[in-house]
C-alpha positions in Angstrom: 0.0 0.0 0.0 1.1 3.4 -0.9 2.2 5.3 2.4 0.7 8.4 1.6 -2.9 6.4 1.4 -1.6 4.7 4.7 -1.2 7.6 6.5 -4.7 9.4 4.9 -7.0 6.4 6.1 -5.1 6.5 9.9 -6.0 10.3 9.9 -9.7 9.6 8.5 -9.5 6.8 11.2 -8.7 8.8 13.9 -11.1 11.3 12.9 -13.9 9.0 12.3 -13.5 7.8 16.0 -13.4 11.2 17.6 -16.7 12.2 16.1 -18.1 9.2 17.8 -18.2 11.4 21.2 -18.5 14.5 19.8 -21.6 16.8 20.5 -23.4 20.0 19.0 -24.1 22.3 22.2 -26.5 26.0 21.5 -27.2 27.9 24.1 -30.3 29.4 22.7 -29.0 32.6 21.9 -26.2 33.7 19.8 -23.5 30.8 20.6 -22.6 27.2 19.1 -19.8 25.5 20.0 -18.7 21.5 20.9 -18.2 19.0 23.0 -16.9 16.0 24.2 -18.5 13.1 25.9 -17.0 12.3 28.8 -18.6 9.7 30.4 -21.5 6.8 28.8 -24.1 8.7 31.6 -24.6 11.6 29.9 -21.6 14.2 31.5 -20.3 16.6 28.6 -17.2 18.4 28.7 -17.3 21.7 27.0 -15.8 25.5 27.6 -17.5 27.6 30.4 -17.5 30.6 27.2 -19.7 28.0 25.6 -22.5 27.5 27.7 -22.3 31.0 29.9 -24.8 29.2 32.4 -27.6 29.3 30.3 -29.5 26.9 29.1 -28.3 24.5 26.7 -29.1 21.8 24.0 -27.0 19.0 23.0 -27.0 17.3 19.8 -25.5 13.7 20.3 -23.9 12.0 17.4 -26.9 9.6 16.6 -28.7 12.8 16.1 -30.7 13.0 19.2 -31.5 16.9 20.6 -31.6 17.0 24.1 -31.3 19.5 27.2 -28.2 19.8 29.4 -28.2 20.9 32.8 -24.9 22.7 33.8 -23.4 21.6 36.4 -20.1 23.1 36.9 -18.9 26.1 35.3 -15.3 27.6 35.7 -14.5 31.0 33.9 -10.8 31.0 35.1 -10.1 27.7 33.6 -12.9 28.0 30.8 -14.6 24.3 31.6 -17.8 23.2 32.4 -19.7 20.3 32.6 -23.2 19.4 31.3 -25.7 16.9 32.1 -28.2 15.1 29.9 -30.3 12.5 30.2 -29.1 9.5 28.7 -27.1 6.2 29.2 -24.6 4.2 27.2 -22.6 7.1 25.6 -19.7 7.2 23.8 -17.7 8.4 26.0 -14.0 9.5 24.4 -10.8 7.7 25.5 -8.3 10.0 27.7 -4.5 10.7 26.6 -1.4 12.1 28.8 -1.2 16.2 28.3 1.2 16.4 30.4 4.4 14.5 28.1 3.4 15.7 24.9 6.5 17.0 22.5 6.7 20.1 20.1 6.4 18.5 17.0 4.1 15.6 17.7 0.5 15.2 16.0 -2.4 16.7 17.0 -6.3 16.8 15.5 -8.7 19.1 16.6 -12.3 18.1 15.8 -15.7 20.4 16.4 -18.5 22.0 14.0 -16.2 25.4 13.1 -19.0 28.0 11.4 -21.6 25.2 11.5 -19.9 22.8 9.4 -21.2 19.6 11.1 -17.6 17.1 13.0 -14.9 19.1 10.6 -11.3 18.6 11.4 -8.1 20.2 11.1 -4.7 19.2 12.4 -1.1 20.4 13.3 1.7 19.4 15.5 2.3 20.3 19.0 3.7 23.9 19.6 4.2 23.3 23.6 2.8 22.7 26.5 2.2 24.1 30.2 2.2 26.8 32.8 5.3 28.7 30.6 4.5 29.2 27.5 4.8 33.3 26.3 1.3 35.2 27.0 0.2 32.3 28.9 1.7 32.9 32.1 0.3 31.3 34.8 -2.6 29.1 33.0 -1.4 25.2 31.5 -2.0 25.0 27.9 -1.7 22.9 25.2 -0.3 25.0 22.0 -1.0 23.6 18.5 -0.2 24.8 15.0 -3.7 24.3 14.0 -6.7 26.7 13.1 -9.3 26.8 15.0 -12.5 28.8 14.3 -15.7 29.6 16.0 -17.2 26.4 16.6 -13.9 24.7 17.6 -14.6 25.9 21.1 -15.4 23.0 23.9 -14.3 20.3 20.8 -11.5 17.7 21.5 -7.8 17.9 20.6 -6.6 14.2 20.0 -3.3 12.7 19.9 -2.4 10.6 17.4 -4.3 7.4 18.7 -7.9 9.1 18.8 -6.9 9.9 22.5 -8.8 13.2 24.4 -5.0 15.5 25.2 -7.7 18.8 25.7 -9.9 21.1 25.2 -9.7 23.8 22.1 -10.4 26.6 23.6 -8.8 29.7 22.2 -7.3 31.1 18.6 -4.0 32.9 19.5 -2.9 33.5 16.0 -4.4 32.4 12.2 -2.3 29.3 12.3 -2.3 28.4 15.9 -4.5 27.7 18.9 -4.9 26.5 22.4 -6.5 23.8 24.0 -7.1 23.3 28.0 -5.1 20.1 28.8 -7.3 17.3 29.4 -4.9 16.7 33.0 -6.7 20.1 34.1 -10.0 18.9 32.8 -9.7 15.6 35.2 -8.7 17.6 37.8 -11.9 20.2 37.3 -14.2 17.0 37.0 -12.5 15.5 40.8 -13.3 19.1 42.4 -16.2 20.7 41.7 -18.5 17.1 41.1 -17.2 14.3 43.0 -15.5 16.0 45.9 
């Protein structure tokens, strides 16, 4: 087999799989954005400037419209966590963000400008508490676009793997994504401590 088609149908692979736990989330006004499914009961993982505590809907991938109760919301870290009703998810396998290298692969999945599980990817800028204009907050850095839309989708590693949260466009050819390390650690202290 020809590598090039090799390495396309790993990419389409990896894609495919992510959009398995992707969700559509509107909250009812002017804002659409993504997010991710993070466990098979119904908890959603998307960006606090997604959902601004309002009410929200959730399109699942099998279609299905449904409302989502917030129930966690941080500004600081931009993360929050929705509720809907429904069991036997598919929820999206985790990754480490806290070893990735500059340079390795990275796919960032959402609906950017409505276009429905649309992907773009890039390699890993850096990572952390130290990167320039980020003082103080851990991110992941990616030379990827993101768009409107992107926000509260998943940034995967190259084996489908959830590494965080896009979150932010800091230039036209790269953005930021909350690490999903920082994600775990919102989900053990504001719901099940």
């Amino acid at each position: 087999m020809n590598l090039l088609k090799q390495l396309s149908d790993e990419m389409t692979g990896i894609v495919a799989q992510t959009r398995r736990s992707l969700v559509q989330i509107s909250n009812g006004r002017d804002g659409q954005g993504s997010g991710i499914i993070w466990n098979s009961d119904g908890l959603i993982i998307t960006n606090a400037h997604v959902v601004r505590r309002q009410r929200v809907s959730v399109v699942l991938p099998d279609g299905r419209r449904l409302r989502a109760r917030v129930l966690a919301h941080d500004a600081e870290r931009d993360v929050a966590a929705l509720k809907v009703e429904a069991a036997g998810l598919p929820a999206m396998a985790r990754g480490d963000s806290q070893n990735l290298r500059p340079g390795e692969w990275a796919f960032a999945v959402g609906h950017p400008f409505g276009v429905e599980g649309a992907a773009t990817a890039g390699v890993i800028i850096g990572s952390g508490g130290d990167l320039p204009e980020q003082r103080g907050r851990e991110w992941v850095m990616v030379n990827l676009r993101l768009r409107p839309g992107n926000s509260g989708g998943p940034l995967v590693d190259s084996q489908g793997r959830l590494i965080g949260v896009n979150t932010i466009m800091t230039s036209a050819e790269s953005g930021g994504a909350v690490p999903v390390h920082v994600v775990e650690r919102f989900v053990r202290e504001r719901l099940e401590g």
